[in-house]
PLY file of the C-alpha trace (Angstrom):
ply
format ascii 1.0
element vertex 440
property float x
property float y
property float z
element edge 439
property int vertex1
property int vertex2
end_header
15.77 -71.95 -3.14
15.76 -72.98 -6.79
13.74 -74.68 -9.40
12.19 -78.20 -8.00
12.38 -77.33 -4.15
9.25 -77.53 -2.53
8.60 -74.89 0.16
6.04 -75.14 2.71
4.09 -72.50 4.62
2.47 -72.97 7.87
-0.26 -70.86 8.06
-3.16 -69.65 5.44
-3.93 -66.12 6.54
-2.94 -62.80 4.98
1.07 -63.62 6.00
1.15 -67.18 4.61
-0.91 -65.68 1.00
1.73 -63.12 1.08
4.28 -65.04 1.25
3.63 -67.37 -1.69
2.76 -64.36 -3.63
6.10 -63.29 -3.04
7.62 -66.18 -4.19
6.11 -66.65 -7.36
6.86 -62.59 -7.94
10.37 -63.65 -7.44
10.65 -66.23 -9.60
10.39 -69.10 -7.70
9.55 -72.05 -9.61
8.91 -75.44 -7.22
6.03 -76.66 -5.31
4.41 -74.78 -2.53
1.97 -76.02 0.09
-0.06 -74.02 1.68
-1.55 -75.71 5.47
-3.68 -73.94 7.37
-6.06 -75.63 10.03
-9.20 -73.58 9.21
-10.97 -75.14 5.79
-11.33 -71.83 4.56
-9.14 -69.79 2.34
-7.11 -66.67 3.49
-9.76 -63.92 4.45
-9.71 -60.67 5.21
-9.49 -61.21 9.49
-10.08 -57.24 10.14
-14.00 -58.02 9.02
-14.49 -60.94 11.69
-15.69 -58.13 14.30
-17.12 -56.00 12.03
-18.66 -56.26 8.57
-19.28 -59.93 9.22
-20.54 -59.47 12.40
-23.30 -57.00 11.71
-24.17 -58.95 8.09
-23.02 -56.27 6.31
-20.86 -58.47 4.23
-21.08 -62.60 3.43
-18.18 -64.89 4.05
-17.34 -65.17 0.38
-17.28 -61.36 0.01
-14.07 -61.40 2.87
-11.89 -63.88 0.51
-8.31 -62.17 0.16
-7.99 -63.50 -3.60
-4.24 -63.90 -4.98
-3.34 -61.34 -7.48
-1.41 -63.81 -9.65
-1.18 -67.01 -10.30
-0.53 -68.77 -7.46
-0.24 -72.30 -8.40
0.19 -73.72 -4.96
-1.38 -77.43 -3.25
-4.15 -76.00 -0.55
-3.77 -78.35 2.70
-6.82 -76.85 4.60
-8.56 -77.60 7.50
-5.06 -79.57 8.19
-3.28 -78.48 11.26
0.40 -79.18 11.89
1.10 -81.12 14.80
5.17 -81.11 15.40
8.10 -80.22 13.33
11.50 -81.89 12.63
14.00 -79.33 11.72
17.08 -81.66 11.34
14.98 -83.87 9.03
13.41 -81.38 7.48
9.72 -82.49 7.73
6.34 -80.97 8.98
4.23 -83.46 10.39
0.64 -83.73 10.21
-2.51 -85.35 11.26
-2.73 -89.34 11.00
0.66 -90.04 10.19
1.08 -87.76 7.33
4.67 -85.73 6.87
5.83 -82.84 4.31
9.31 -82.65 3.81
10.10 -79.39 2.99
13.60 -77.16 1.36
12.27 -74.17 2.61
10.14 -73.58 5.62
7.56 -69.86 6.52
5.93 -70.58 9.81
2.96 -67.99 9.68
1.17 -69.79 12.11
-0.31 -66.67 13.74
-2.00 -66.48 17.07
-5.28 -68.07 19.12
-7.90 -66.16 21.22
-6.77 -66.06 25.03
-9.30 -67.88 26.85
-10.26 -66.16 30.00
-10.37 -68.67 33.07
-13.43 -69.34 35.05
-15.50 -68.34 32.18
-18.22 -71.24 30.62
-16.66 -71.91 27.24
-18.70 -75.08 26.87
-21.28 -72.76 26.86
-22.49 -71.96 23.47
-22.97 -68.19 24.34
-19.84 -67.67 25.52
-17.33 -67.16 22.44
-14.60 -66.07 21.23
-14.35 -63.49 18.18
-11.10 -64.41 15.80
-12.42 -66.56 12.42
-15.15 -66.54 10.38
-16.69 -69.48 12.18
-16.19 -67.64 15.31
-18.50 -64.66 13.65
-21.28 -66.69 12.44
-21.45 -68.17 15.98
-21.80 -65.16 17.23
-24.42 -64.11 14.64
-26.71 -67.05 15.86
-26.45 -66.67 19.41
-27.84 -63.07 18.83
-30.45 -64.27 16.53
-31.65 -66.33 19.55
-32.24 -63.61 22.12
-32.88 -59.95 22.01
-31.64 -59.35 25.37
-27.89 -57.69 26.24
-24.52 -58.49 24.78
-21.38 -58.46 26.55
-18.12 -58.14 26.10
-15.53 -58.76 27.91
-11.64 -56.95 26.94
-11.37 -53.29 26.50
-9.15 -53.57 23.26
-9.00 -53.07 20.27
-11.45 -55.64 18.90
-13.67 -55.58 22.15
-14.26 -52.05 20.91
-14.79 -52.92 17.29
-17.18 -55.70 18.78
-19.17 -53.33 21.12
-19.01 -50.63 18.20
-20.54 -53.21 15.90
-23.49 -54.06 18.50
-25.01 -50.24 18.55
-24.81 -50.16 14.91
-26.83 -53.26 14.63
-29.36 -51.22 17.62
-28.21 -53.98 20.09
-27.84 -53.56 24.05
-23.91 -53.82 25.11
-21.65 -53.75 28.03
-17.95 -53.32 27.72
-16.23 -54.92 30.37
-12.51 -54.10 31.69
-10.31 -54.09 34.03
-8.69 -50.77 32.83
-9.85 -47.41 34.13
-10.77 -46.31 30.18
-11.23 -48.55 26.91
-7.74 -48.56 25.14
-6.49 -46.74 28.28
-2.88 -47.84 26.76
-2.69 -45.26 23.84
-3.30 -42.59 26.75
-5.88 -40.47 28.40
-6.93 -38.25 25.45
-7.49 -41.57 23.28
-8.88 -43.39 25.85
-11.29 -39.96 26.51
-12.27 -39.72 23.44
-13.73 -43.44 22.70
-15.24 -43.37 26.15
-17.16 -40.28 25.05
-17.79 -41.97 21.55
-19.26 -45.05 23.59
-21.40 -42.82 25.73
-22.70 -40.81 22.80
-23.58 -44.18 21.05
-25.48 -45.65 24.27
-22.78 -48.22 24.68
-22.58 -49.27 28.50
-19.14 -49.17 30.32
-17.83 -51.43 33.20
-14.82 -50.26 33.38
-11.90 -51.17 36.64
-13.92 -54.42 37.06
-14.06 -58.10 36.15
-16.14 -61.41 36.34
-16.78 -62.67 39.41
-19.11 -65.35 38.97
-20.62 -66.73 36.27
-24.34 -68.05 35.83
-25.59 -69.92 32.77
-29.16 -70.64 32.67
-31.54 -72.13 29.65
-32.14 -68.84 28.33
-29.00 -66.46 29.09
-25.64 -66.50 30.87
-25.74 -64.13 34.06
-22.68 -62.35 34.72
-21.62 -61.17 38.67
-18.63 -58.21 38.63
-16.28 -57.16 41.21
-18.18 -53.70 41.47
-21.18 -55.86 42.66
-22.93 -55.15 39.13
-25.11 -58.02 37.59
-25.71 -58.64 33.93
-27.65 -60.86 32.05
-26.81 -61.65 28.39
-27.71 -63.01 25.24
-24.28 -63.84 24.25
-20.97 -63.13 25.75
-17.72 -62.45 23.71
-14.21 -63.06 25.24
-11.46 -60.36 24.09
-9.08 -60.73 26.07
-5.94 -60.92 24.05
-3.99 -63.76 22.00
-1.55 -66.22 22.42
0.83 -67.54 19.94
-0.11 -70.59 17.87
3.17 -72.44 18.71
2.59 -75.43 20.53
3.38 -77.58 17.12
6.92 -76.07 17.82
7.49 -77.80 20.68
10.54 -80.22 20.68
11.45 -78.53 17.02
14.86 -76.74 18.77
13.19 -73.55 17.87
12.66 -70.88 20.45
9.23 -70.20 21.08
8.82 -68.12 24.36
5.78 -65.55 23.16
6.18 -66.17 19.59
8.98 -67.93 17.54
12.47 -66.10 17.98
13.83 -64.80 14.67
16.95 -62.85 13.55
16.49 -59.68 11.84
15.95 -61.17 8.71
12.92 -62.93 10.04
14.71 -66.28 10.00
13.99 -68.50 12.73
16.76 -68.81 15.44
17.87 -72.79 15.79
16.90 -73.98 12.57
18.46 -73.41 8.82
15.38 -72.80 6.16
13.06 -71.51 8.20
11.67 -68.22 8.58
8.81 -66.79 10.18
5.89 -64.12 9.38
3.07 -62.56 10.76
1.85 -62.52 14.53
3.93 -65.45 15.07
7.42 -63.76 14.34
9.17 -62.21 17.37
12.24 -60.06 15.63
14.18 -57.56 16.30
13.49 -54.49 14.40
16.39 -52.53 13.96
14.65 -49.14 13.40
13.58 -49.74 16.75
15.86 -51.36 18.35
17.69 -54.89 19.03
15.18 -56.69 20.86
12.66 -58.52 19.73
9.33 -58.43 19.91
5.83 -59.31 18.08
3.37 -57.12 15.50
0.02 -57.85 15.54
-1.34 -55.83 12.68
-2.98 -56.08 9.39
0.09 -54.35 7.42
2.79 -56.25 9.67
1.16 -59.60 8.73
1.44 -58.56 4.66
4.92 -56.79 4.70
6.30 -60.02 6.84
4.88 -62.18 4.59
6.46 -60.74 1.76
9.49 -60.14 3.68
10.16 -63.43 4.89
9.75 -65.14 1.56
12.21 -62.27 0.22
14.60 -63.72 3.07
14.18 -67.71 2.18
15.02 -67.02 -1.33
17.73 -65.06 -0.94
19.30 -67.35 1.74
20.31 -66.76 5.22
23.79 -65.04 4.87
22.26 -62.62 2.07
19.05 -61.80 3.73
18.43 -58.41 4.74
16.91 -56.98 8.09
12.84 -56.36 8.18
12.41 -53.08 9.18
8.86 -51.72 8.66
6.96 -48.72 10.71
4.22 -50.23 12.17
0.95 -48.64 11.02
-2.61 -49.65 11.96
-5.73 -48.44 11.80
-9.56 -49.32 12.48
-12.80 -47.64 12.12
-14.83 -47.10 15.46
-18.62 -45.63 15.03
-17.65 -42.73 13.07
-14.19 -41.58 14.12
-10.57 -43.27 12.75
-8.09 -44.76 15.34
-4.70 -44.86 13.59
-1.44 -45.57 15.19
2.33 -45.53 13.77
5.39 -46.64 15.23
5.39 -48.43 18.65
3.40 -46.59 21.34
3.39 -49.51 23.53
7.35 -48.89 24.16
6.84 -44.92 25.29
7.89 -44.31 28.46
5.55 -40.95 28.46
3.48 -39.04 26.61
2.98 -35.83 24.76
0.25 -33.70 22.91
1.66 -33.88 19.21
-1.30 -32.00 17.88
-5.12 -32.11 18.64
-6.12 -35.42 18.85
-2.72 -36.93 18.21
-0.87 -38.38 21.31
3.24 -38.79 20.37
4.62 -41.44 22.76
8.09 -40.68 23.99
10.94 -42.86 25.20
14.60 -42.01 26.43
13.61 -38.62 25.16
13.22 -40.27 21.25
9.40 -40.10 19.78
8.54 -43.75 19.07
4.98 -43.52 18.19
1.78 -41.57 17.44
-1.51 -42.26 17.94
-4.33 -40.02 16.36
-8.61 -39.79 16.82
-9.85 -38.83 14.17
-7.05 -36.41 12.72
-5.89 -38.27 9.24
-4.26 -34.92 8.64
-2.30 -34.80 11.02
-1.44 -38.12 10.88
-0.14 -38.30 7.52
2.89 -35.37 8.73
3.09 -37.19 12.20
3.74 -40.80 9.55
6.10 -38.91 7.42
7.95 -37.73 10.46
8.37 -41.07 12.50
9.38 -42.31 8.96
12.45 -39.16 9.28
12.91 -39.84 12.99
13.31 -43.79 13.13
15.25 -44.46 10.32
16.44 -47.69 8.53
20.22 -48.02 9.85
22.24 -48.44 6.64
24.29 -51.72 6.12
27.82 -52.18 6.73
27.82 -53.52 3.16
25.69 -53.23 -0.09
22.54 -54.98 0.85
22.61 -58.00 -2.57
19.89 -57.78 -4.49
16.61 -59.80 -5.26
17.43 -63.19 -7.75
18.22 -61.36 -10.83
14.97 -64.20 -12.03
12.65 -62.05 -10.84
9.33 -61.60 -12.27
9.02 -57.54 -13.19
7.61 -55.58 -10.66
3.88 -54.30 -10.21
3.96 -50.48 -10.33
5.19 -49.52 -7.17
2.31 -46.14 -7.02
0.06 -48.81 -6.11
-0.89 -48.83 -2.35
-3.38 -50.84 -1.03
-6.40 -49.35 0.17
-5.81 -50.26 3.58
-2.82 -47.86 3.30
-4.42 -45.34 1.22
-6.65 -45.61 4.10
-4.09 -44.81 6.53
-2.59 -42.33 4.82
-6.27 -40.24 3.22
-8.90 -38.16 4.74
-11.98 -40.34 3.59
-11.32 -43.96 4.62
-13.37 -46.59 2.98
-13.48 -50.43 3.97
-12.26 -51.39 0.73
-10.05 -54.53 0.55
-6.22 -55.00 -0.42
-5.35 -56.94 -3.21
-2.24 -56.21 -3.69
-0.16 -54.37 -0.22
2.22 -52.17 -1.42
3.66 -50.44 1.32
5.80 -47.74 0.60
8.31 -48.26 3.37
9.16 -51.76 2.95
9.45 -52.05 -1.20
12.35 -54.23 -2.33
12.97 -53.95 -5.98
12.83 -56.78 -7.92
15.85 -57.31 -9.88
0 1
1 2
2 3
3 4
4 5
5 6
6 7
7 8
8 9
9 10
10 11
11 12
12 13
13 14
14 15
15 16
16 17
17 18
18 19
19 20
20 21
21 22
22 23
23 24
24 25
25 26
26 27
27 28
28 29
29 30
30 31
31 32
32 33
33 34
34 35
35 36
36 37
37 38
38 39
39 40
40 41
41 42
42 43
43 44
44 45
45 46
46 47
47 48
48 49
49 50
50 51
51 52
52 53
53 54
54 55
55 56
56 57
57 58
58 59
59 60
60 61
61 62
62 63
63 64
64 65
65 66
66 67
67 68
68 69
69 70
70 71
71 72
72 73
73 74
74 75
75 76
76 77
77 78
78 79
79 80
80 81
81 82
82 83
83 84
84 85
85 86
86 87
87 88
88 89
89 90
90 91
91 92
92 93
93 94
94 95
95 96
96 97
97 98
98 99
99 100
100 101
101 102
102 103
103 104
104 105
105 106
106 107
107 108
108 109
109 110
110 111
111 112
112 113
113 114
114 115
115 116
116 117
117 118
118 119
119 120
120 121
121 122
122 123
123 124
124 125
125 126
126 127
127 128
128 129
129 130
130 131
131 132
132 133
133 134
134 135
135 136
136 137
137 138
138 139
139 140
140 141
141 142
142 143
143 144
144 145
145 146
146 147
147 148
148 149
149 150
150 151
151 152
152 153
153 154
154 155
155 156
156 157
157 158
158 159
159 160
160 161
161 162
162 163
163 164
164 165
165 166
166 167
167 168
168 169
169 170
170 171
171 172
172 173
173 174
174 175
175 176
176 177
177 178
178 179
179 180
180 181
181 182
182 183
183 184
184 185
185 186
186 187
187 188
188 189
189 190
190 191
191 192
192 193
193 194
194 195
195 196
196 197
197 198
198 199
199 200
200 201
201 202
202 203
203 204
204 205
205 206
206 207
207 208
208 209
209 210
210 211
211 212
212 213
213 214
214 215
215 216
216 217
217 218
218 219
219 220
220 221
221 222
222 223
223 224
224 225
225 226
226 227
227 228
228 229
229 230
230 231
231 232
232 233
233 234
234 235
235 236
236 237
237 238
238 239
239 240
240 241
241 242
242 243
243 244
244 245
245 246
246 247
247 248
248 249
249 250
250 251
251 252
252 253
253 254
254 255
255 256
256 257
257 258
258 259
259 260
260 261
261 262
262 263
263 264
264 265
265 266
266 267
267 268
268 269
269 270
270 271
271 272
272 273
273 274
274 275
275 276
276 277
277 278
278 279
279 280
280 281
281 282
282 283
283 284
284 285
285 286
286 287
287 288
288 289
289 290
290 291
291 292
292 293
293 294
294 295
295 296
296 297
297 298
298 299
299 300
300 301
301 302
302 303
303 304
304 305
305 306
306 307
307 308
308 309
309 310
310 311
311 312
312 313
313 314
314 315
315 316
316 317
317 318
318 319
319 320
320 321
321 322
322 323
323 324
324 325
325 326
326 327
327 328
328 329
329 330
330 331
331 332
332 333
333 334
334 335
335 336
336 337
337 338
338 339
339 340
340 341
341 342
342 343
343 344
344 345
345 346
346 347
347 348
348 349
349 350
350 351
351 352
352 353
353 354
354 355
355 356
356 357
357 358
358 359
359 360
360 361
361 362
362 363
363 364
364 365
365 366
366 367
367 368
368 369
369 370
370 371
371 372
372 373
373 374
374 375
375 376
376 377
377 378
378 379
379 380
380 381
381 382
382 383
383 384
384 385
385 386
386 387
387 388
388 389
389 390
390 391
391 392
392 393
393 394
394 395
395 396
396 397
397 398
398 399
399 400
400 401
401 402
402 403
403 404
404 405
405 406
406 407
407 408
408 409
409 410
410 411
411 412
412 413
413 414
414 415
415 416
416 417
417 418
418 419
419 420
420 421
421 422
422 423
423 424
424 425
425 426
426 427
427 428
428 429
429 430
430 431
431 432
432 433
433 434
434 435
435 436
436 437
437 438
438 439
């Protein structure tokens, strides 16, 4: 990419910011435009299920503000509709086309919608944007009476967390035997007991029957004969790529779009992808690729993958983060490293920490409440899963770029990770200290 190039990116959340941060760090000179189909501007998405769902926070408090000049043409509430990668062009509504030198799809993902259920009802809602919050918000502010919701994830737990703080009724429905039964039995233990202490209701091994909307409140019938009536129902049951714009573009986008290591997109030249989207192969893992849906993931991709376009396909260099996340539930920290979704079994690492073992290699931790602890187990899945070293010198960043920000900054979302006393503070800028790239 050089001087008078105009790069696109697909996408306005905390990848697609990232990303034309990183651009403008690196010198990069030409037009950007920014398209993203919600007509707001990147925000932090972590609040949707809690600060902004309680009203502990206002919309305009959970803007992600740029931390330089960004100088880039805002195409919001605009949603892509196809691309042409052999012309080059990103199509929009009415007619309208970019043409574009360089291409970041940072599309993200969508709510999973679950089938059967009443989505024309009002009530019943999903929990991903800010829209999506304030929804909610009003459907409670219309009845007193029981929320539900349905996924025993991550952000069905935030969700159901967020209702006993605000001194509302909820159920949590799944169909797994514990909430976030996947990190393992003492995890899973241990926010069941949290729920229980809080006077959060569990329906746990079950699912939705029937459904029954009346004027007033949507009636719920489970598979463990159990009926519930609610105020307002909220569907977590997972995401789905936000692809189907891709289709017909010669890209491959079978759960996510298919990218080398270097996060460029497989079938196309000038395109790469960040953020939930991206399916890559992380070589500290191992050669096949999957998808990240985290926080950090979506800002060191973002980064990455403009790092990537500007360096050009044959110089790129492979993205190869360790995978941190971490989320506040009631009073206690959830934090997990690596990948404990790939462990075969599992192991007691420490109190509270579960290690998650495959072909006899640790591949992830996962701690309640032990930020101790988890700051050795980090630094030792950093030791264990290293970065495999090139074949050749790895080139360096544009010798243009701009001069680095001081690389002892973390964000607080790390420092979060990484310290005893979380706060909710927001990150502006990531600085991650596993995937810096000096600049120049």
């Amino acid at each position: 990419m050089s001087d008078g190039d105009r790069i696109v990116i697909v996408g306005a959340g905390v990848a697609g910011l990232r990303s034309a941060e990183r651009l403008r760090e690196l010198g990069f000179d030409g037009e950007i435009v920014l398209v993203g189909d919600e007509p707001r501007k990147p925000y932090h998405r972590p609040m949707v299920s809690k600060e902004l769902i309680t009203g502990g926070v206002k919309p305009v408090a959970a803007s992600l503000e740029p931390y330089l000049d960004l100088d880039v043409h805002w195409r919001l509430g605009t949603r892509a509709t196809w691309l042409d990668t052999k012309e080059r062009t990103v199509h929009l509504p009415g007619g309208e086309s970019l043409w574009y030198d360089g291409l970041i799809v940072a599309t993200g993902v969508y709510p999973r919608h679950l089938p059967g259920s009443p989505r024309h009802d009002p009530r019943v809602r999903v929990l991903r944007t800010v829209e999506d919050s304030l929804a909610v918000r009003r459907a409670l502010g219309n009845s007193n009476k029981s929320v539900v919701v349905i996924g025993s994830g991550l952000i069905g737990n935030e969700f159901a967390a967020s209702m006993r703080y605000m001194g509302r009724d909820v159920t949590l429905i799944g169909h797994a035997k514990a909430p976030l039964h996947r990190f393992g039995e003492r995890i899973a233990s241990a926010l069941t007991k949290e729920h229980q202490h809080h006077r959060a209701k569990l329906a746990m091994n079950t699912e939705v029957r029937n459904w029954i909307s009346t004027k007033e409140t949507v009636g719920l019938h489970l598979t463990n004969n159990q009926f519930l009536v609610a105020s307002c129902v909220v569907l977590s049951i997972g995401s789905v790529p936000a692809v189907d714009w891709l289709r017909g573009s010669e890209l491959t986008i079978d759960d996510g779009v298919l990218c080398e290591s270097t996060l460029f997109a497989v079938g196309a030249e000038d395109v790469v992808v960040a953020g939930d989207v991206a399916k890559w192969p992380n070589l500290r893992i191992d050669e096949t690729p999957r998808r990240v849906e985290h926080w950090m993931n979506g800002v060191e991709s973002g980064r990455a993958a403009a790092e990537s376009l500007m360096l050009g396909r044959g110089n790129a260099r492979p993205y190869t983060p360790l995978p941190r996340a971490w989320s506040s539930l009631y009073d206690a920290r959830l934090q997990t490293v690596g990948m404990p979704s790939l462990g075969k079994d599992t192991i007691e690492l420490s109190d509270g920490v579960t290690g998650f073992v495959r072909d006899g290699r640790l591949i992830g931790a996962v701690g309640w409440d032990r930020p101790k602890a988890m700051i050795h187990w980090t630094a030792e899945l950093d030791r264990r899963l290293p970065v495999p070293q090139p074949v050749s010198p790895a080139p360096a960043v544009p010798s243009f770029a701009a001069t680095p920000i001081g690389e002892d900054i973390l964000a607080p979302f790390e420092r979060d990770f990484l310290s005893e006393t979380p706060t909710e503070a927001v990150p502006t800028p990531e600085r991650m200290p596993w995937a810096r790239v000096p600049a120049g």
